[in-house]
C-alpha positions in Angstrom: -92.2 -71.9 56.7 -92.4 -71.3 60.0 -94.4 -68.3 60.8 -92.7 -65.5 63.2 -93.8 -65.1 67.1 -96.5 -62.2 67.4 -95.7 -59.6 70.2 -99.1 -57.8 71.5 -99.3 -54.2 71.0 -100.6 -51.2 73.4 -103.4 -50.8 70.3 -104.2 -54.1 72.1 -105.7 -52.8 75.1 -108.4 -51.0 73.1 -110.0 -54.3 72.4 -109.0 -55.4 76.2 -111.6 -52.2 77.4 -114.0 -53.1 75.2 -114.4 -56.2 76.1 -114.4 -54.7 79.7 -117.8 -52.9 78.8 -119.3 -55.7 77.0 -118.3 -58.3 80.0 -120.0 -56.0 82.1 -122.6 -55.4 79.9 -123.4 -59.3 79.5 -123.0 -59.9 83.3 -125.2 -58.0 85.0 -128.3 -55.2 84.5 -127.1 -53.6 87.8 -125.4 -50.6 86.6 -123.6 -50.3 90.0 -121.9 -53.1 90.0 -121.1 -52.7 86.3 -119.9 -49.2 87.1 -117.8 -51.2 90.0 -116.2 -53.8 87.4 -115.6 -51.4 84.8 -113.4 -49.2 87.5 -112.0 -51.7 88.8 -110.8 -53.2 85.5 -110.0 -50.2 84.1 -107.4 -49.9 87.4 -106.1 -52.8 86.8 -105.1 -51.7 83.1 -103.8 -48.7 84.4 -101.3 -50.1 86.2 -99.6 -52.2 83.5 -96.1 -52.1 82.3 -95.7 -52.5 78.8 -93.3 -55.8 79.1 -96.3 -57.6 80.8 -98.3 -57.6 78.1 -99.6 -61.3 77.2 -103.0 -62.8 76.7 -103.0 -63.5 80.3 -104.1 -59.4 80.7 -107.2 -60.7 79.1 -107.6 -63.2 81.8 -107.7 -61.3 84.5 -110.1 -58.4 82.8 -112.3 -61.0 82.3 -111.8 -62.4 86.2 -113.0 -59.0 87.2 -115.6 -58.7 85.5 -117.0 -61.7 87.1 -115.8 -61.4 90.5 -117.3 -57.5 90.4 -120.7 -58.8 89.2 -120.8 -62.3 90.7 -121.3 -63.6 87.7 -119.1 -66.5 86.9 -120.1 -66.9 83.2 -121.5 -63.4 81.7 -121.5 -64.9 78.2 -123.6 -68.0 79.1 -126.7 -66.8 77.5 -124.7 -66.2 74.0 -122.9 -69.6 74.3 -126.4 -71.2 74.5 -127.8 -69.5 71.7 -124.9 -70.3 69.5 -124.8 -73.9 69.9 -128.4 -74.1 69.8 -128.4 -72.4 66.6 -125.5 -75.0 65.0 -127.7 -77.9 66.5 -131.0 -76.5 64.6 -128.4 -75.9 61.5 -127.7 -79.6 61.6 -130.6 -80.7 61.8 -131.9 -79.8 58.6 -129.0 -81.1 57.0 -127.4 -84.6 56.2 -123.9 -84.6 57.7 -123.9 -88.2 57.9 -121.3 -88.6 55.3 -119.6 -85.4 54.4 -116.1 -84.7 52.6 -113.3 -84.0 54.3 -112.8 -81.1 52.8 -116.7 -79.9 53.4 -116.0 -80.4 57.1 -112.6 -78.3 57.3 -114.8 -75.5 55.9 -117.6 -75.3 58.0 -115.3 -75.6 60.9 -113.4 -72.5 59.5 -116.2 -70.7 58.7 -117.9 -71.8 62.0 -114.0 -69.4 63.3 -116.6 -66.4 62.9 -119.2 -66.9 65.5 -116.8 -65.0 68.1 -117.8 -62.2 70.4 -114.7 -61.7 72.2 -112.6 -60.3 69.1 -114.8 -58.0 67.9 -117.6 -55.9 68.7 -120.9 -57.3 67.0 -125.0 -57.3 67.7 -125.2 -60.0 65.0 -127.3 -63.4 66.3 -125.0 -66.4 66.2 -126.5 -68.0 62.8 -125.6 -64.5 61.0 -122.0 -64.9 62.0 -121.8 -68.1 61.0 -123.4 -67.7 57.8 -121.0 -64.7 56.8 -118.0 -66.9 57.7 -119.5 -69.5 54.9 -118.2 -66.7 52.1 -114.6 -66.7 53.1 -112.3 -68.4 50.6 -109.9 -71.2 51.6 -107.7 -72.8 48.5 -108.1 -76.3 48.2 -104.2 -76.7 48.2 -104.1 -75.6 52.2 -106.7 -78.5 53.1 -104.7 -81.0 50.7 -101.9 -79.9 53.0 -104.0 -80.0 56.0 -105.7 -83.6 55.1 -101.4 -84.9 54.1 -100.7 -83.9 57.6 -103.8 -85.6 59.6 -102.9 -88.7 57.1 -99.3 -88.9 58.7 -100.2 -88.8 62.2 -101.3 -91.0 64.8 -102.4 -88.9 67.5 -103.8 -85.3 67.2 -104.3 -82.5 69.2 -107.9 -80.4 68.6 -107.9 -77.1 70.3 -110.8 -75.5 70.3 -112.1 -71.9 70.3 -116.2 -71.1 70.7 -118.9 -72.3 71.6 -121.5 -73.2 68.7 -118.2 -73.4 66.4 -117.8 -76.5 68.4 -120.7 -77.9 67.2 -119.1 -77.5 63.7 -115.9 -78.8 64.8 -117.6 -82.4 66.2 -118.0 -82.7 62.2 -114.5 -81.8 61.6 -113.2 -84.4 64.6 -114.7 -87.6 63.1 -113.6 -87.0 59.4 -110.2 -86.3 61.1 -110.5 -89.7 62.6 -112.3 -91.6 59.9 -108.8 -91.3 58.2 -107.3 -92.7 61.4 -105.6 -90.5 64.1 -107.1 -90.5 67.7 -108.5 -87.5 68.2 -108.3 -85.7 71.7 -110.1 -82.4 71.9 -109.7 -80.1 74.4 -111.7 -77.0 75.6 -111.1 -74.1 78.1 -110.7 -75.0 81.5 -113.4 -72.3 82.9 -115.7 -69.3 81.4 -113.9 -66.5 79.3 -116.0 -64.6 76.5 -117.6 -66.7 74.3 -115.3 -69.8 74.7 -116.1 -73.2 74.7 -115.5 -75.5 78.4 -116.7 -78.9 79.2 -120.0 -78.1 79.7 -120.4 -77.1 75.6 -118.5 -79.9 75.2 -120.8 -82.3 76.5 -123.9 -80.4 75.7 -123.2 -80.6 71.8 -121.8 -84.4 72.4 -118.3 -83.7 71.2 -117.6 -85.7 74.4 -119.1 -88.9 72.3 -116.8 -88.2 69.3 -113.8 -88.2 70.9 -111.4 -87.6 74.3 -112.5 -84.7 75.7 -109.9 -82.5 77.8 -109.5 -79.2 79.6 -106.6 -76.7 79.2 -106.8 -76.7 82.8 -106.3 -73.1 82.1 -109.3 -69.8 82.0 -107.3 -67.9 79.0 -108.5 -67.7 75.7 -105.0 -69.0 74.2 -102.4 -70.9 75.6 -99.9 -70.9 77.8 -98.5 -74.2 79.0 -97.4 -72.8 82.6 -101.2 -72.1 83.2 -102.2 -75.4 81.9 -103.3 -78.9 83.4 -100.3 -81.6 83.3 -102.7 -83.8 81.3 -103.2 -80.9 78.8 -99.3 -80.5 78.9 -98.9 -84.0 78.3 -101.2 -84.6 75.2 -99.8 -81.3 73.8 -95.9 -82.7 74.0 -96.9 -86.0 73.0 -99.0 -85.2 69.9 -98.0 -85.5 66.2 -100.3 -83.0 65.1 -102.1 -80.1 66.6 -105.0 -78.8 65.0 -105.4 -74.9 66.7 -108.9 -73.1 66.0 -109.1 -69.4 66.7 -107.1 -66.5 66.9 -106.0 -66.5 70.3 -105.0 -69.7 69.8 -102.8 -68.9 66.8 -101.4 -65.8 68.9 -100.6 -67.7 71.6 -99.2 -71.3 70.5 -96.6 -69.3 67.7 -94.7 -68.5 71.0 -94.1 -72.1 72.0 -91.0 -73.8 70.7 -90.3 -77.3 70.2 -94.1 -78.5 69.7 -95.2 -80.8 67.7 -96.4 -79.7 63.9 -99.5 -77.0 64.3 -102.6 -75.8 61.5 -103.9 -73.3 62.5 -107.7 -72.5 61.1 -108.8 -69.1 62.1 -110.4 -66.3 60.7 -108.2 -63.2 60.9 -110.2 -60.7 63.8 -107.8 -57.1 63.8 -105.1 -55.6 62.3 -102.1 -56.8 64.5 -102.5 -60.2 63.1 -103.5 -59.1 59.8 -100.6 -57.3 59.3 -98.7 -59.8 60.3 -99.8 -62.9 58.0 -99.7 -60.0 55.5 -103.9 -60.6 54.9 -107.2 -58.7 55.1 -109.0 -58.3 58.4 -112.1 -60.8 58.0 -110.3 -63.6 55.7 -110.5 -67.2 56.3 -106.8 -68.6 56.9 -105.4 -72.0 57.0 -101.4 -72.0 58.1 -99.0 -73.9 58.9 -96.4 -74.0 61.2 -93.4 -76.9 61.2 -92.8 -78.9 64.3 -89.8 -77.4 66.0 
């Protein structure tokens, strides 16, 4: 079944100031110009009218942020950490030949290195590790694998960086079944989010295509996004969506192509509305149409 679109709530711009303080927090030690960016940003949320209220809001905070600090990337030091820690997690392991189904659950559980969605001091390999206990039934990655099976091209949006590592493992048992894989990335720094540069530093790059949204959100919207984002997006069989802003974002886009979304569920809004527990692992789908 198709799931409904989700509207964003004023309870939303909670989360929107604090990841104002932790943007500023992360960019800069000057506590004038984080003093600067946090006025300024929370200006700008003063101002809003309740019918403009989209994931591009969190855009902009975040654009403030850095152009209040002059610091492009405030969560570069995190990113590095948490695909450094993957890497090291790797490493000690043989991935060489994995299941399918082994691979759809560490990039699931991989969902929960995020420091955008929630508040957290946990180190990167703590996160991850906690995601390992959620629960996915093995009758959603049946459905998940049936899906993949059917396509010829797929879609692979990712969300973080160090989940990224996880989701190179994911990509080539996707495309040891046969799809062509394209992945695609954010087109610029917001939170904790994967771009090109994670991309090529974990070698997802040498897995498969390797794209930009074109687009500095943490979801999507096709009107901010590249035409060649646009253009794999409308011509893919199957899009594979990682992430929660993903999920939030893509439900409100009609006529694409069949979407999974792998997430694990970060507030109550979206809780609520998948009619789940805050913290549980989810695999969904939603029919092409």
């Amino acid at each position: 079944m198709r799931p409904r679109t989700i509207t964003p709530s004023f309870r939303c711009t909670f989360c929107l100031l604090r990841q104002l303080q932790e943007g500023c927090e992360r960019a800069t030690p000057d506590i004038s110009r984080r003093y600067r960016a946090l006025s300024e940003g929370i200006r700008y949320l003063g101002r809003l009218q309740s019918d403009r209220f989209d994931i591009r809001i969190g855009g902009d905070v975040s654009e403030i942020v850095k152009t209040m600090t002059g610091n492009r990337d405030p969560y570069r030091k995190i990113k590095l950490d948490s695909n450094r820690m993957a890497e090291e997690w790797f490493s000690r392991r043989k991935t060489a030949n994995v299941t399918f189904e082994y691979a759809v659950r560490l990039a699931a559980a991989a969902n929960n290195i995020d420091y955008g969605a929630l508040r957290t001091t946990q180190q990167p390999k703590a996160l991850f590790e906690r995601g390992l206990s959620g629960r996915i039934p093995t009758g959603d990655i049946s459905r998940l694998r049936h899906l993949t099976e059917k396509s010829k091209q797929v879609l692979y949006i990712c969300d973080n960086a160090g989940e990224i590592v996880f989701d190179k493992l994911l990509v080539s048992a996707i495309e040891k079944i046969g799809p062509e894989v394209t992945v695609a990335v954010r087109g610029g720094p917001v939170l904790n989010d994967a771009t090109l540069e994670d991309a090529r530093a974990t070698g997802i790059c040498q897995v498969a295509k390797t794209i930009s949204t074109g687009s500095n959100l943490s979801g999507i919207v096709l009107e901010e996004c590249s035409k060649e984002f646009v253009d794999t997006f409308r011509t893919s069989d199957l899009i594979i969506s990682k992430g929660q802003a993903n999920f939030e974002t893509l439900l409100n886009i009609s006529g694409k192509p069949a979407t999974v979304y792998i997430l694990k569920v970060k507030c109550d809004l979206i809780a609520r509305h998948l009619g789940s527990r805050v913290g549980s692992t989810r695999i969904i789908l939603d029919a092409a149409g």
